[in-house]
C-alpha positions as CSV (number, residue, x, y, z in Angstrom):
1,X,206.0,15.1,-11.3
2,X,205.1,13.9,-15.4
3,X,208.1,12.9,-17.3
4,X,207.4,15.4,-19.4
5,X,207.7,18.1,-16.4
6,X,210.9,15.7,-15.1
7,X,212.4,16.5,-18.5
8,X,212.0,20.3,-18.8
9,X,208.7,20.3,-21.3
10,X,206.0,22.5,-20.7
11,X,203.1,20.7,-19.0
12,X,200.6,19.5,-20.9
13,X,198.0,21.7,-22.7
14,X,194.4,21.4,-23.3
15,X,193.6,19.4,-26.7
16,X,192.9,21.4,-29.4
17,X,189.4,21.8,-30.7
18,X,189.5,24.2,-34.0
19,X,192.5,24.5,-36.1
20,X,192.4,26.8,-39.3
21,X,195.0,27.1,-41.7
22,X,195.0,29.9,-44.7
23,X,191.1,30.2,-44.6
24,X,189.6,32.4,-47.2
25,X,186.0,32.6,-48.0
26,X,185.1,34.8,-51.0
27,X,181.5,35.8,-51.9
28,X,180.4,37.0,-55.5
29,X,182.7,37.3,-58.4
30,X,183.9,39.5,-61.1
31,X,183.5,43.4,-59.8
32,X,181.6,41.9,-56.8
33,X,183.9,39.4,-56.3
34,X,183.8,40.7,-51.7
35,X,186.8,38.7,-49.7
36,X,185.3,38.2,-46.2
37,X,188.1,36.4,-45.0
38,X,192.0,36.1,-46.3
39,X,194.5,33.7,-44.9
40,X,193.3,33.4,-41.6
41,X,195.5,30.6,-39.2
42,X,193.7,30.1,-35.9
43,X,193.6,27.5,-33.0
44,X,191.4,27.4,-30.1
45,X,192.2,24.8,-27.4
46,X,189.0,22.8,-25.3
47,X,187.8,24.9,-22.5
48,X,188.8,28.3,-23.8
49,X,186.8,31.8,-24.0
50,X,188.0,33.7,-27.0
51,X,186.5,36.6,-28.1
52,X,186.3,37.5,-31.6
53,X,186.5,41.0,-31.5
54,X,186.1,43.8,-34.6
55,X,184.5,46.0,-36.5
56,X,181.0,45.7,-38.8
57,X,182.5,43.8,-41.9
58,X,186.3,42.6,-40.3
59,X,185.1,39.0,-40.8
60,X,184.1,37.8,-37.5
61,X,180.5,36.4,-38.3
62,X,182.1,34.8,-41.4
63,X,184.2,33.0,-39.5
64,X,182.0,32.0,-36.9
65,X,179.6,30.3,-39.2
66,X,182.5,28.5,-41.0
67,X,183.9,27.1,-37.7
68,X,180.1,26.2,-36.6
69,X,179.3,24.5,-40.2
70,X,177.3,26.8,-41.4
71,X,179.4,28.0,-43.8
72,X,182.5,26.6,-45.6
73,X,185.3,28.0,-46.2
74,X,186.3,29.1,-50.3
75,X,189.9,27.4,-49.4
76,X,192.2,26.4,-46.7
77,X,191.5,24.0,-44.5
78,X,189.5,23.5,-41.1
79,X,189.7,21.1,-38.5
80,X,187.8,20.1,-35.9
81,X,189.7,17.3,-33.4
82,X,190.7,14.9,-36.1
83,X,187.8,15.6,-38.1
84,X,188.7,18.0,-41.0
85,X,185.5,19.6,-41.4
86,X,187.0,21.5,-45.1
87,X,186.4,18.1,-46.7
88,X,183.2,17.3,-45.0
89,X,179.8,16.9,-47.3
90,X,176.5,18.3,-45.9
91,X,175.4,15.7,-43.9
92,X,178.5,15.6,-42.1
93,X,178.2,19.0,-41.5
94,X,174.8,18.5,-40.2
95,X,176.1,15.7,-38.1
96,X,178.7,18.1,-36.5
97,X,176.1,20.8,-35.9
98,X,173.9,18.5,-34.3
99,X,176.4,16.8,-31.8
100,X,178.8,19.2,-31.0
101,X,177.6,22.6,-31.3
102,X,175.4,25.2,-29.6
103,X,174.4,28.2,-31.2
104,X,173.1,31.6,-30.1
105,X,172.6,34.8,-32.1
106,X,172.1,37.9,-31.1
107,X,167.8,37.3,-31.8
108,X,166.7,34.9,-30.2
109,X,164.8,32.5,-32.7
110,X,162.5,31.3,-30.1
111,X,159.0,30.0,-30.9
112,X,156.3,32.1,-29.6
113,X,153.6,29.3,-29.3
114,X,155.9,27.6,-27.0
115,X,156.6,27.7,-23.3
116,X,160.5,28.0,-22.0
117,X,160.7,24.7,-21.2
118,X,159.2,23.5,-24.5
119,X,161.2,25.4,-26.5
120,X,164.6,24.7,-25.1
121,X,162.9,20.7,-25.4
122,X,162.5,20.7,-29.2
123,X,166.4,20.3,-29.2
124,X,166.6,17.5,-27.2
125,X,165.2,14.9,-29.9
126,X,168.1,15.4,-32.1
127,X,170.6,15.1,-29.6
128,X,172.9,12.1,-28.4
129,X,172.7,12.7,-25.2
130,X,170.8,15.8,-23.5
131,X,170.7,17.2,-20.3
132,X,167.6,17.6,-18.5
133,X,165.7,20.1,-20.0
134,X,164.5,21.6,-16.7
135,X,168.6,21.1,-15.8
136,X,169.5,23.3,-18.4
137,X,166.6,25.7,-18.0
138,X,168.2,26.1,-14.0
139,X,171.7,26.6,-15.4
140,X,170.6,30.3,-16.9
141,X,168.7,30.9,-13.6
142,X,164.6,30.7,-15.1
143,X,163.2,28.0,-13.2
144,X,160.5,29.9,-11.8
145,X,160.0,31.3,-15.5
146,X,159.7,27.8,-17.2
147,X,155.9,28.1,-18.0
148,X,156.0,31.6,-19.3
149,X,156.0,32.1,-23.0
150,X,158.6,34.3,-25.0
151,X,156.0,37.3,-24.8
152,X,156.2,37.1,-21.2
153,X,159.8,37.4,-21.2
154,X,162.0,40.7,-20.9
155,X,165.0,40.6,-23.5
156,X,167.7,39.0,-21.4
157,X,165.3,36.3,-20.3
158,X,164.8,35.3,-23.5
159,X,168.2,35.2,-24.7
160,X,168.5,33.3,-21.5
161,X,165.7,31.0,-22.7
162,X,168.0,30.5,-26.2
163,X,171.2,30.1,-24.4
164,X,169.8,26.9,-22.3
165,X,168.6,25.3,-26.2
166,X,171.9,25.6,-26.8
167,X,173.5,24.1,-24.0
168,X,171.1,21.3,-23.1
169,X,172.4,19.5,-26.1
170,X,175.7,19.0,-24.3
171,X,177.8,21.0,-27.2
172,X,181.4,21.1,-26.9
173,X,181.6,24.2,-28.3
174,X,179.4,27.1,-27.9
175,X,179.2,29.7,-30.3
176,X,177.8,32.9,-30.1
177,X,177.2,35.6,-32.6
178,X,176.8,39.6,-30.8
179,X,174.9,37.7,-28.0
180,X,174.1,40.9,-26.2
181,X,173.7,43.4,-29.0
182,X,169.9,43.4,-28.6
183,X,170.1,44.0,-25.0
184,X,170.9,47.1,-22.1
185,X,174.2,47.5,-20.5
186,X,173.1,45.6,-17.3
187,X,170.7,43.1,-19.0
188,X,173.9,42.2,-21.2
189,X,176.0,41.9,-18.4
190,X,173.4,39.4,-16.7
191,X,173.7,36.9,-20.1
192,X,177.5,37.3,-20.1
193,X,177.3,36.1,-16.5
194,X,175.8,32.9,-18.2
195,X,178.0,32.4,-20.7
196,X,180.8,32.7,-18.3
197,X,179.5,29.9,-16.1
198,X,178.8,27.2,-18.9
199,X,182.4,27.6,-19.8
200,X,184.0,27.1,-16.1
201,X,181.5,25.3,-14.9
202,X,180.8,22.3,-18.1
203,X,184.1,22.8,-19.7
204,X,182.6,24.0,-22.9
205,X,184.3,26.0,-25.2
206,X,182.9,29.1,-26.1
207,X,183.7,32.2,-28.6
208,X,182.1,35.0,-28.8
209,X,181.6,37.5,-31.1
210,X,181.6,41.4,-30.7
211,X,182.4,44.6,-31.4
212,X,182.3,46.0,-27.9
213,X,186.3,46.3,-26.9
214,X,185.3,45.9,-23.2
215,X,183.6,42.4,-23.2
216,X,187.1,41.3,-24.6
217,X,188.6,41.4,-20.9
218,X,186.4,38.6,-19.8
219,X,187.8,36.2,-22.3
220,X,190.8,34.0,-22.2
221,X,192.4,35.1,-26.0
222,X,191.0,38.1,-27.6
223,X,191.2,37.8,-31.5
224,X,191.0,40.9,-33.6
225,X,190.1,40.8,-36.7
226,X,190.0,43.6,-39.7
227,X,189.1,43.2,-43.1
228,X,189.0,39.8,-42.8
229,X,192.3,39.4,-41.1
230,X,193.5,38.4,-38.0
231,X,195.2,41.7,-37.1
232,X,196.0,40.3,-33.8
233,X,196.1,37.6,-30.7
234,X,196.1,38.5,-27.2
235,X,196.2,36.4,-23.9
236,X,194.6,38.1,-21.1
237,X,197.1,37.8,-17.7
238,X,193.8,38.4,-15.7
239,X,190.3,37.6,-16.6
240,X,187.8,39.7,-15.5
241,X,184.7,38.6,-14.1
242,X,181.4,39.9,-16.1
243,X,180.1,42.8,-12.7
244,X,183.8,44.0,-13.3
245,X,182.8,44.9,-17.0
246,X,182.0,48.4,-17.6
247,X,181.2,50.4,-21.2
């Protein structure tokens, strides 16, 4: 038994990765002045799945890129551990997107000229310290596909294929933007599967963004957002494996 558990405290929680305090991001001006986000307050703690859950236009891609350093925020403040990434210039955003995060979108950005193993390879020259490219490649289940190109892929293999550039990096935070939007009910289901694993199996944080209410029971926190709000935040009691999703 901790002191802290000898005392009555709660036991110790994970660190926190993200915290966001009043973040607004406002694009245009004048008459076209559009507020994507207003006085959003969010933490996610290491190790989590959230999913960011909403509507077309509630805000959820806005947010993703500002918490992935893609974007910054108009005002409030963001940090990321200690680092407060609301004061950060360029290349310290660059720097942060290059050590500690792993993108993937919902195309796959992958480079037809180049094999699977190739293309999840270009990332590893700007990382500190990468997996094996043939590691990460195994991780999403395509060994046997790692000389095919991207035109020999179905759909789900190649989001496959852009989940394993992602991860070889070693991210602490994966982030990922309508990940099966392009893809069928069962193919989707197959890259959720993945996603799933990195985060129990590496530890690595991941949120995900969609507007498919049943992927939301797979996740630790669900955060809803409208209008660029966060209407809501909601623990699930029971997580539920990706075969038990159904929509």
């Amino acid at each position: 038994m901790t002191a802290a558990h000898a005392f009555g405290q709660p036991p110790e929680i994970a660190p926190v990765v993200f915290r966001a305090e009043q973040i607004t991001k406002t694009y245009g001006s004048g008459e076209v002045r559009v507020e994507a986000l207003r006085a959003v307050d969010l933490q996610v703690q290491r190790g989590e799945f959230v999913v960011l859950l909403g509507p077309s236009g509630s805000g959820k891609s806005t947010l993703l890129n500002i918490l992935g350093g893609l974007d910054v925020a108009s005002t409030g403040r963001l940090w990321f551990g200690d680092e407060e990434l609301s004061a950060a210039d360029d290349a310290a955003l660059t720097r942060y997107r290059r050590e500690h995060v792993g993108f993937v979108f919902q195309f796959y950005n992958l480079i037809p000229s180049l094999t699977v193993r190739e293309n999840v390879a270009l990332v590893t020259d700007i990382a500190r310290d990468p997996m094996p490219v043939d590691d990460a490649i195994d991780r999403v289940g395509l060994t046997p596909r790692r000389d095919h190109f991207p035109a020999q892929l179905s759909g789900g293999e190649q989001q496959r294929v852009a989940i394993a550039r992602a991860i070889v990096k070693r991210p602490d935070v994966l982030l990922c933007d309508e990940p099966t939007g392009a893809l069928d009910y069962q193919t989707g289901k197959l890259v959720l599967e993945v996603i799933a694993r990195i985060n129990a199996e590496l530890g690595t944080t991941a949120i995900v963004i969609t507007h498919n209410a049943a992927i939301a029971g797979m996740a630790d926190r669900v955060v809803t957002l409208g209008d660029g709000r966060i209407l809501r935040v909601e623990a699930n009691a029971h997580k539920l494996q990706p075969s038990e999703l159904a929509w």
